[in-house]
C-alpha distance (Angstrom), angle and dihedral (degrees) to the residues before:
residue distance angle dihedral
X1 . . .
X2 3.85 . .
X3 4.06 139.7 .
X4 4.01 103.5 -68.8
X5 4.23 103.1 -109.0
X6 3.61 122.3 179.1
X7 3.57 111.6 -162.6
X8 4.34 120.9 -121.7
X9 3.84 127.4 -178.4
X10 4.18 91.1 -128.0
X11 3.63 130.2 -1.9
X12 3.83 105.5 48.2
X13 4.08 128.2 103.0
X14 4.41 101.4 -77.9
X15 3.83 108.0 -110.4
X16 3.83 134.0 -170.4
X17 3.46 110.5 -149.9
X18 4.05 104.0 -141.1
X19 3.85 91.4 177.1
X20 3.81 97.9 127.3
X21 3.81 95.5 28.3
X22 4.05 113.6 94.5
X23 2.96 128.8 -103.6
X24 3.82 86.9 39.1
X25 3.78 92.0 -147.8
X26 3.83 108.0 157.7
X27 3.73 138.8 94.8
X28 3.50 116.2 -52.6
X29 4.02 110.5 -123.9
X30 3.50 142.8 175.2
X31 3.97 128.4 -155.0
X32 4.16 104.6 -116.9
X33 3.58 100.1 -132.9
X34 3.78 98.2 -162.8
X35 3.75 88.1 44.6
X36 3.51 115.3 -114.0
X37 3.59 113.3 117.5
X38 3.67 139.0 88.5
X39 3.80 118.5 -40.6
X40 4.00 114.1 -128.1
X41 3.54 129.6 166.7
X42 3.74 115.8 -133.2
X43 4.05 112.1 -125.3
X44 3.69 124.6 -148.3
X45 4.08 134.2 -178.1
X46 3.85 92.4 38.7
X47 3.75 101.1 -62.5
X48 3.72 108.7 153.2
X49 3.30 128.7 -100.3
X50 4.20 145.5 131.3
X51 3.51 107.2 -58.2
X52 4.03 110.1 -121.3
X53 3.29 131.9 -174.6
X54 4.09 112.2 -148.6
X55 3.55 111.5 -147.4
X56 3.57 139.0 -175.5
X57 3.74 121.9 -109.1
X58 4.02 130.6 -121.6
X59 3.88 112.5 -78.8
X60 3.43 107.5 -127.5
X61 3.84 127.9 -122.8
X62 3.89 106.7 -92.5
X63 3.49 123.1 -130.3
X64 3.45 125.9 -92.9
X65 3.67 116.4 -137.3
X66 3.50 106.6 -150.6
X67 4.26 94.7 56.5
X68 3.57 90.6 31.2
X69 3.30 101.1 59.5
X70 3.73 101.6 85.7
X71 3.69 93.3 49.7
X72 3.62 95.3 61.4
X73 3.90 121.0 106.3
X74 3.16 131.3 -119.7
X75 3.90 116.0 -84.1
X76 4.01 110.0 -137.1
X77 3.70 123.4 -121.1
X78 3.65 125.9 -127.7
């Protein structure tokens, strides 16, 4: 798991994203998919910035639908 980022056009702390450059040494980040986290600006074309590495986030365990089943709300008619 990384430091929450969300991503902003201007405004936010300048990152290089060295995901797919070896060694990989950077910051390890994760996008903040509801949106609260810390703003960066992605930088391209060898501008400087904090090297981050974006990672992807722990699955999580899928429900099983035979022992699930009972805790499932109720789904509203129209």
């Amino acid at each position: 798991m990384g430091l929450a980022v969300v991503t902003v056009a201007a405004g936010g702390l300048p990152v290089v994203d060295v995901t797919a450059i070896a060694p990989r040494t950077g910051l390890p980040v994760t996008e903040a998919a509801n949106g609260r986290g810390v703003a960066v600006t992605k930088m391209t074309g060898g501008k400087p910035g904090m090297p981050v590495v974006f990672v992807v986030p722990p699955l999580m365990r899928g429900s099983n639908a035979a022992t699930d089943r009972g805790r499932a709300e109720p789904v509203a008619r129209r």
